[in-house]
Short mmCIF file of the C-alpha atoms (twelve columns), coordinates in Angstrom:
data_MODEL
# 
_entry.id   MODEL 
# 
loop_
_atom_site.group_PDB 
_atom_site.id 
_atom_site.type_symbol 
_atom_site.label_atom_id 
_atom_site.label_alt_id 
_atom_site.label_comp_id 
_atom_site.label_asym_id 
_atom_site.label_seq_id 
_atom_site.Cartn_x 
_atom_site.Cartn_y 
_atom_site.Cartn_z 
_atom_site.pdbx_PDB_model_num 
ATOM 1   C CA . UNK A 1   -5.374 8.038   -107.809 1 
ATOM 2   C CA . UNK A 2   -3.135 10.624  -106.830 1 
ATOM 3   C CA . UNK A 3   -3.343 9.905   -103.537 1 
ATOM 4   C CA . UNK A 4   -2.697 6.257   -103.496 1 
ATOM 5   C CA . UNK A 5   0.455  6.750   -105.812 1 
ATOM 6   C CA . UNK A 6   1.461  9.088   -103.191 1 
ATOM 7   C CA . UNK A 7   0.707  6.410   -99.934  1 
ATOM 8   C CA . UNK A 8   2.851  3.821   -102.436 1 
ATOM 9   C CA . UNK A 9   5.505  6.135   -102.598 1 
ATOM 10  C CA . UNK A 10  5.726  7.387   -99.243  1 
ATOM 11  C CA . UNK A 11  5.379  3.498   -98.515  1 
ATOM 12  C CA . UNK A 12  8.313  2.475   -100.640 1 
ATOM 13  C CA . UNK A 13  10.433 5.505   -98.887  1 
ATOM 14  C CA . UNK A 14  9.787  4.438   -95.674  1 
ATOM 15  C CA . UNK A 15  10.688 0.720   -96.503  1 
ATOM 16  C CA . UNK A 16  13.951 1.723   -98.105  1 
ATOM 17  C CA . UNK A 17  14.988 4.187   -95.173  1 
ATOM 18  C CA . UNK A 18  14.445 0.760   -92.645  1 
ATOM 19  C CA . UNK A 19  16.469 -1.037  -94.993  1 
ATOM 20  C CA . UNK A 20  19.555 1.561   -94.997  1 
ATOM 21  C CA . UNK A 21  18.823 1.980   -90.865  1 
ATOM 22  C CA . UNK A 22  19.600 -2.098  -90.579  1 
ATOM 23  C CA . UNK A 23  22.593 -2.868  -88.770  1 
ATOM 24  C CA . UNK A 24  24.715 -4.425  -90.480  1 
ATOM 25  C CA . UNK A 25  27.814 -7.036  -89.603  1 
ATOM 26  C CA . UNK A 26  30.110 -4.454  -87.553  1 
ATOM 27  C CA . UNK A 27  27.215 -3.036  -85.786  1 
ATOM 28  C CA . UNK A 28  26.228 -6.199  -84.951  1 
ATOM 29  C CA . UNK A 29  29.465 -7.360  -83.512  1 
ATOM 30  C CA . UNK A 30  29.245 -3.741  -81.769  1 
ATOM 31  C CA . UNK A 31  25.982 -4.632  -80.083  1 
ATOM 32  C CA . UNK A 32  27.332 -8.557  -79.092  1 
ATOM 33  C CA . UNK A 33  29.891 -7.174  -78.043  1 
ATOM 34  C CA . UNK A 34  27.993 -3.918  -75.405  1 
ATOM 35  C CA . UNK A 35  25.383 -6.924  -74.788  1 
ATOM 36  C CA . UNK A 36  28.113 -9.283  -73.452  1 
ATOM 37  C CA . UNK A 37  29.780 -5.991  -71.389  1 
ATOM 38  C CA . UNK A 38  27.015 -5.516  -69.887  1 
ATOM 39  C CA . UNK A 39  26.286 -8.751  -68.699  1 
ATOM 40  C CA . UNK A 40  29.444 -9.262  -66.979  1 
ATOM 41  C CA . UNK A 41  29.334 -6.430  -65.198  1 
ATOM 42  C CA . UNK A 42  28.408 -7.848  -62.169  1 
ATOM 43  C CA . UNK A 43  31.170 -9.927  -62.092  1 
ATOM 44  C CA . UNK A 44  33.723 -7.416  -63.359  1 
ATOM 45  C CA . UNK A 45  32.575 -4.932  -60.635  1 
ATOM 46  C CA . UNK A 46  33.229 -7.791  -58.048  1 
ATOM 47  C CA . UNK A 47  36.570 -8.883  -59.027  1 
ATOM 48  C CA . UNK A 48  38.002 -5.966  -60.982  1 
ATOM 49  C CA . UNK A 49  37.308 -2.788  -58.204  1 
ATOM 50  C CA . UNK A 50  37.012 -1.944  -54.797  1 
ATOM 51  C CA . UNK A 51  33.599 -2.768  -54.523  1 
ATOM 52  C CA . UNK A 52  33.983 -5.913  -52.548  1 
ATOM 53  C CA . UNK A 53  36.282 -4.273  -49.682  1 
ATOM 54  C CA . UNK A 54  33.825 -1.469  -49.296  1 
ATOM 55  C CA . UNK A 55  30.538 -3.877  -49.013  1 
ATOM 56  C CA . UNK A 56  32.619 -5.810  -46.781  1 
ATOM 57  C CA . UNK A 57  33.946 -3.170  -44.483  1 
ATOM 58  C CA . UNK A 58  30.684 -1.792  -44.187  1 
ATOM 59  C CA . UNK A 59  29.359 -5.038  -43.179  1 
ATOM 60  C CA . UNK A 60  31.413 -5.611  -40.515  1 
ATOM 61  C CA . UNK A 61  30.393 -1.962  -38.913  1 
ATOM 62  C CA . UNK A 62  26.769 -2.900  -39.043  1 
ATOM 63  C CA . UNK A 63  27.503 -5.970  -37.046  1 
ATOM 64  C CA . UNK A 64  29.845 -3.927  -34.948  1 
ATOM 65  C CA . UNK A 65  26.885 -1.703  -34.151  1 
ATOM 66  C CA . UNK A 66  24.440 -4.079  -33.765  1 
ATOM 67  C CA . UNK A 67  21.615 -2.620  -35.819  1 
ATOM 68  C CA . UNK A 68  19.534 -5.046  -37.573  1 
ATOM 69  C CA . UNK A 69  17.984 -3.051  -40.250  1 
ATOM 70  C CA . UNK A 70  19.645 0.498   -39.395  1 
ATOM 71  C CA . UNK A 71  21.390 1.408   -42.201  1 
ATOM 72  C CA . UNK A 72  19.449 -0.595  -44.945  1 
ATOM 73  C CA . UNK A 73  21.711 -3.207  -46.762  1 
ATOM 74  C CA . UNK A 74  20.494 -1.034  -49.995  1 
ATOM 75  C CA . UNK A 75  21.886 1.791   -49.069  1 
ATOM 76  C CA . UNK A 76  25.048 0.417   -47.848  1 
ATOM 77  C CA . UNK A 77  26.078 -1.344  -51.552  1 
ATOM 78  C CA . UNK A 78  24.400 2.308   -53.106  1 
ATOM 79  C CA . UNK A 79  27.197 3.705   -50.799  1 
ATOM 80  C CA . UNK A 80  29.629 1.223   -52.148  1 
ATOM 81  C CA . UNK A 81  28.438 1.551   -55.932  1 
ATOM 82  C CA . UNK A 82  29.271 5.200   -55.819  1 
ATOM 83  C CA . UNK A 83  32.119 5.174   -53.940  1 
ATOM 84  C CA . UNK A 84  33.670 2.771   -56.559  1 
ATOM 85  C CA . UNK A 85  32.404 4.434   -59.041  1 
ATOM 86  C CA . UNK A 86  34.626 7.749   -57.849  1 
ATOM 87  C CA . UNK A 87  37.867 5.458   -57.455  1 
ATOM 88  C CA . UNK A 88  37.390 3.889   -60.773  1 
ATOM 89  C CA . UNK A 89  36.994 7.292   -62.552  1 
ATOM 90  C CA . UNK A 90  40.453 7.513   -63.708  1 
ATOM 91  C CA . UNK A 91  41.069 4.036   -64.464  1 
ATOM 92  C CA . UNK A 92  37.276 3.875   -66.734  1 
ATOM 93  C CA . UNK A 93  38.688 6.939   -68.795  1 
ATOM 94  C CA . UNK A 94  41.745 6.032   -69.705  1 
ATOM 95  C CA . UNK A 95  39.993 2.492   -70.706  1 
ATOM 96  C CA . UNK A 96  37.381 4.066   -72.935  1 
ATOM 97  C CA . UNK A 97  39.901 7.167   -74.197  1 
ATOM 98  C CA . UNK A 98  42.482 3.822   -74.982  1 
ATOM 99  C CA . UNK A 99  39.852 1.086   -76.374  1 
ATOM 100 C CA . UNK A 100 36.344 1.471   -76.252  1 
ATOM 101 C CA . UNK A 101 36.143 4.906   -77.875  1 
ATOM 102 C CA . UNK A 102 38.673 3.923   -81.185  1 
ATOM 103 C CA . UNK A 103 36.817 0.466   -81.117  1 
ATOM 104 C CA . UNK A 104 33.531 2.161   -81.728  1 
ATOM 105 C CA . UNK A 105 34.736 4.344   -84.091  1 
ATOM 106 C CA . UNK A 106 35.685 1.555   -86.255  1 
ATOM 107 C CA . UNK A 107 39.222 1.809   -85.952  1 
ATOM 108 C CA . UNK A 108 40.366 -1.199  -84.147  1 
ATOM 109 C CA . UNK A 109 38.906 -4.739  -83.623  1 
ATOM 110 C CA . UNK A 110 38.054 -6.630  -80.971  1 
ATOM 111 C CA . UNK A 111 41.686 -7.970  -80.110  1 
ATOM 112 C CA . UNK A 112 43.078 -5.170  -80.382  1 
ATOM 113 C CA . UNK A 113 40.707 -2.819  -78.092  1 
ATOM 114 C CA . UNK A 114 40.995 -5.773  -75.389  1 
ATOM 115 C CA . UNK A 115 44.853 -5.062  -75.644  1 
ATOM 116 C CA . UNK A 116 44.273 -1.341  -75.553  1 
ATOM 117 C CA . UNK A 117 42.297 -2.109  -72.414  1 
ATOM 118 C CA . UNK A 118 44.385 -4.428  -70.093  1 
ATOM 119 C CA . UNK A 119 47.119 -2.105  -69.189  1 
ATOM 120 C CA . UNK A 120 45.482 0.342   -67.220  1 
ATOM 121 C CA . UNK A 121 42.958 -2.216  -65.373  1 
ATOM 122 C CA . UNK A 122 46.169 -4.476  -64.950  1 
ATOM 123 C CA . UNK A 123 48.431 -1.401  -63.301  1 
ATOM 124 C CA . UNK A 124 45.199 -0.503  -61.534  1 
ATOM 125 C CA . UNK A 125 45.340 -4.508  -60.012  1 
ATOM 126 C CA . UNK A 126 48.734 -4.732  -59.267  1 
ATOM 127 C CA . UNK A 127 49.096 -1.693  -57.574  1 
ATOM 128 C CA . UNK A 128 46.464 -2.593  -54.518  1 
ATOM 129 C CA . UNK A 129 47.719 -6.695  -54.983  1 
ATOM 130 C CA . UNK A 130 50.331 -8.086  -52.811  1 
ATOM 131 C CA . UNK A 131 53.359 -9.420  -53.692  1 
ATOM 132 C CA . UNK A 132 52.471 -12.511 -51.760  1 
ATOM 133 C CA . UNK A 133 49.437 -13.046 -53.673  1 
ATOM 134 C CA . UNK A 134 50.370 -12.569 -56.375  1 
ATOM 135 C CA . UNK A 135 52.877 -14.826 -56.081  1 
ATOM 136 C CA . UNK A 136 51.030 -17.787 -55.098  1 
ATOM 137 C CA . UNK A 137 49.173 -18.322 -58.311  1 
ATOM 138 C CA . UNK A 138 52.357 -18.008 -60.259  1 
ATOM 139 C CA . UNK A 139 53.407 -21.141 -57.920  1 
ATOM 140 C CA . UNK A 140 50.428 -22.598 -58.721  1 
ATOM 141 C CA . UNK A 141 50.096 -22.598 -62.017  1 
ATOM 142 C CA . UNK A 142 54.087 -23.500 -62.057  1 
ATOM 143 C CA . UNK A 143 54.988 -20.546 -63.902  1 
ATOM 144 C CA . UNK A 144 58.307 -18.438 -63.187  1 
ATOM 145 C CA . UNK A 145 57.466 -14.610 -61.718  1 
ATOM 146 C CA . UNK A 146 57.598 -12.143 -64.322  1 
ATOM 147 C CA . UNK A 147 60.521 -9.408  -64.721  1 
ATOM 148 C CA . UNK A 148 57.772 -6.449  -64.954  1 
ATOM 149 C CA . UNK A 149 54.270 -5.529  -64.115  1 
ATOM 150 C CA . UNK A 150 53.805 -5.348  -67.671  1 
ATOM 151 C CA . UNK A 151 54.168 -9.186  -68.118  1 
ATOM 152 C CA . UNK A 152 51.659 -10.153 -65.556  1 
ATOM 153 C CA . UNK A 153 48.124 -11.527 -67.345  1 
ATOM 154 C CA . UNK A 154 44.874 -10.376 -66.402  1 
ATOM 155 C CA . UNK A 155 43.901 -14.127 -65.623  1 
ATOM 156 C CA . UNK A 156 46.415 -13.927 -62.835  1 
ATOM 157 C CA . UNK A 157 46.552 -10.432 -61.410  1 
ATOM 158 C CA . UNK A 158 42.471 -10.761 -60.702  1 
ATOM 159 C CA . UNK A 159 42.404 -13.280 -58.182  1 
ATOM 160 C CA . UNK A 160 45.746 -11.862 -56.573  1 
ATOM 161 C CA . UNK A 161 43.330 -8.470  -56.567  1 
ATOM 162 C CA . UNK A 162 40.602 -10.131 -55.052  1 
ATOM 163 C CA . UNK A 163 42.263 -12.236 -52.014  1 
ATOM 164 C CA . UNK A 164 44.654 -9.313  -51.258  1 
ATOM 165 C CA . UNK A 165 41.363 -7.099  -51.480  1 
ATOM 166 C CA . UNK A 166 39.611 -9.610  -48.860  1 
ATOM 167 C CA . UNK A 167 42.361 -9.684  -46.603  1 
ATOM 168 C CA . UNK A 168 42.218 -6.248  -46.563  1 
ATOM 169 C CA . UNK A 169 39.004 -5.553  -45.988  1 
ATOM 170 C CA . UNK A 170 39.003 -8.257  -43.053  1 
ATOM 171 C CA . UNK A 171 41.782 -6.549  -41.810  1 
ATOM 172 C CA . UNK A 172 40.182 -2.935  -41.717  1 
ATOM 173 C CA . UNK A 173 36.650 -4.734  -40.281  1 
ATOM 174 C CA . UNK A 174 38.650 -6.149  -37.328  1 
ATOM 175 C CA . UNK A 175 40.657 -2.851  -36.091  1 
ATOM 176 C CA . UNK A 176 37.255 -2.020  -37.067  1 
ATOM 177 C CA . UNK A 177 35.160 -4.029  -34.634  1 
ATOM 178 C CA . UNK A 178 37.501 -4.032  -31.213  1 
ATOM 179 C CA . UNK A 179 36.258 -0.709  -29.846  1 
ATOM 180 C CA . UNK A 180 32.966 -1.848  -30.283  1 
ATOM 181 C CA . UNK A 181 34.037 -4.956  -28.605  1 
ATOM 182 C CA . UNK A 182 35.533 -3.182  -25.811  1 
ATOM 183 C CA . UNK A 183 32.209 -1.307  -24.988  1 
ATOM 184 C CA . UNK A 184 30.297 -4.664  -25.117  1 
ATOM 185 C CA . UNK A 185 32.602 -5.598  -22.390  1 
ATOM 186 C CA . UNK A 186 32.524 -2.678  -20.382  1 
ATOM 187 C CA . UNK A 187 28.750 -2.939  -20.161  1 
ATOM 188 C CA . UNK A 188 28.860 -6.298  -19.409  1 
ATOM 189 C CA . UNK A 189 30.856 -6.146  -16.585  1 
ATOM 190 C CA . UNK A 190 29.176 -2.978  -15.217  1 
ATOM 191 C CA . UNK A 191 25.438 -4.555  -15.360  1 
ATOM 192 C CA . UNK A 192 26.997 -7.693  -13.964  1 
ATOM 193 C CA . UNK A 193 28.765 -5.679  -11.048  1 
ATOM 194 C CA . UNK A 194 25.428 -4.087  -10.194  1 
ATOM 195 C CA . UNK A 195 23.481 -7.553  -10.465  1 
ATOM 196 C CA . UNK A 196 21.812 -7.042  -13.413  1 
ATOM 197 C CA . UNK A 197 22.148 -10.099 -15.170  1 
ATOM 198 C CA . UNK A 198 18.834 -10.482 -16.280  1 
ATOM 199 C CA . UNK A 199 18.990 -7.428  -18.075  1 
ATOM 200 C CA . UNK A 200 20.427 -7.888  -21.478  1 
ATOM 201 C CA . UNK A 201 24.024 -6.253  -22.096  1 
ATOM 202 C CA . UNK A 202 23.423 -5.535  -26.263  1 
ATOM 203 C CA . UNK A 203 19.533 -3.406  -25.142  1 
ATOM 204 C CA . UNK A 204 22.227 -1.147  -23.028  1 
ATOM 205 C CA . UNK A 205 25.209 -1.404  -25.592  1 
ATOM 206 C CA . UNK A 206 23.765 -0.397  -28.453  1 
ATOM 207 C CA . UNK A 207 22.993 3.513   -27.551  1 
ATOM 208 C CA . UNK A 208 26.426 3.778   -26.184  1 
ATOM 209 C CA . UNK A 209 27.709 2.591   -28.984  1 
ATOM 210 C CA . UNK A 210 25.772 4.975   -31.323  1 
ATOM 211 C CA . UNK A 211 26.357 7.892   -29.287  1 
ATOM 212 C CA . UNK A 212 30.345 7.019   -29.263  1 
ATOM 213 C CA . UNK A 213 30.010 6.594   -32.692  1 
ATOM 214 C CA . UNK A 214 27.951 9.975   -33.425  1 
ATOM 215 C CA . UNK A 215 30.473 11.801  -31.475  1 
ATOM 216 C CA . UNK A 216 33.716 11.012  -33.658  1 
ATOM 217 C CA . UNK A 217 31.793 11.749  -36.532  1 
ATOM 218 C CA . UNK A 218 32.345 7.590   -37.701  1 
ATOM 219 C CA . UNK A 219 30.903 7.542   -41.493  1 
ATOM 220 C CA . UNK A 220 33.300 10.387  -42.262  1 
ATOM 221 C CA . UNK A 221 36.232 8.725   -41.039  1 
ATOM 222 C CA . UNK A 222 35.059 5.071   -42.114  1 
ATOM 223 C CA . UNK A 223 34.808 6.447   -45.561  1 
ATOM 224 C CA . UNK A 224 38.018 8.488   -45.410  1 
ATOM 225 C CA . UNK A 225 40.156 5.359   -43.908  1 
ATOM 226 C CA . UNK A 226 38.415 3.526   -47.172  1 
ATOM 227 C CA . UNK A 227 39.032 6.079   -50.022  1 
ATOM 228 C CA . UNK A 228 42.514 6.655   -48.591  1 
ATOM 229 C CA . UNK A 229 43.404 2.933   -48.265  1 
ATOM 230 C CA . UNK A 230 42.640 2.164   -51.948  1 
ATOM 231 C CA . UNK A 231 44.219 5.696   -53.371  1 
ATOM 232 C CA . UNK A 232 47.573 5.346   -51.313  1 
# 
């Protein structure tokens, strides 16, 4: 007897102790709210950082080199991930230290922790946006350009970010991709000059081109040219 008044007991305990550990409405919202974070993250990490001109750039140096599986595509976006991840540092603190960490502490709402969070991801935008661009989607949605940065709506300083971020990257790929260019030429003309045409210019370009790009050391300054393009 004692022992079953002591399994109902133990029983009712442990059914009260779930019932306190519910969540209830706020942590809820909380967990919509992380849930719904975490599945735009794709797209925020696209649009929102650097990601994009570093996957790009890259891109356009494995073409350059003319390896087909030499780095792995993998490794190339893990590259990217990280590298964003090291730009973004500064800009991700201040957002949680300004929003995310009083919004989980209960001391703001919603609204008010996505206002707490737009103006360092918008001064982060505008600084690597280009007037032009940003300009352009004020013309088109017939609005007149704002007196300050602080004035400028996330809705339209992301898509300046993102075509000033692909002209950029397009830009670095193609200063990029003319010495390679020029090395394809030379060893085109030279096989052609000694009459071998049959033999096929990219099967003799291709160590040349690794060995000229061993030689100055090319990841470290690729990555160098990248980190310093988005920090200046």
């Amino acid at each position: 007897m004692m022992g079953a008044q002591t399994l109902l007991a133990s029983s009712g305990a442990i059914v009260s102790s779930g019932g306190a550990s519910s969540l209830g409405p706020a942590s809820a919202v909380q967990l919509a709210v992380v849930l719904g974070l975490a599945s735009l993250a794709p797209a925020i990490i696209l649009t929102c950082t650097c990601f994009a001109r570093f996957v790009i750039v890259f891109s356009f140096l494995k073409t350059g080199l003319g390896t087909q599986g030499a780095p792995p595509s993998q490794v190339l976006v893990g590259l990217s991930l990280f590298m964003t991840m090291f730009v973004m540092a500064t800009t991700a603190q201040a957002v949680y230290a300004q929003a995310l960490a009083p919004y989980f502490a209960g001391q703001v709402d919603e609204a008010a922790a996505i206002d707490r969070a737009t103006p360092p991801l918008r001064a982060f935008l505008l600084k690597r946006t280009r007037p032009a661009d940003l300009a352009l989607f004020y013309e088109a949605s017939r609005q007149a350009l704002p007196a300050k940065a602080e004035d400028v709506p996330l809705r339209i300083a992301v898509p300046a970010f993102v075509v000033s971020e692909l002209r950029t990257a397009f830009s670095m790929g193609l200063v990029m991709l003319l010495p390679f260019l020029v090395i394809d030429l030379l060893v085109a003309a030279v096989l052609s000059s000694l009459g071998l045409v049959m033999l096929p210019p990219a099967s003799i370009a291709l160590p040349v081109k690794l060995l000229v790009f061993v030689a100055v050391d090319g990841w470290h300054l690729i990555v160098r040219s990248l980190l310093l393009s988005v920090q200046g």
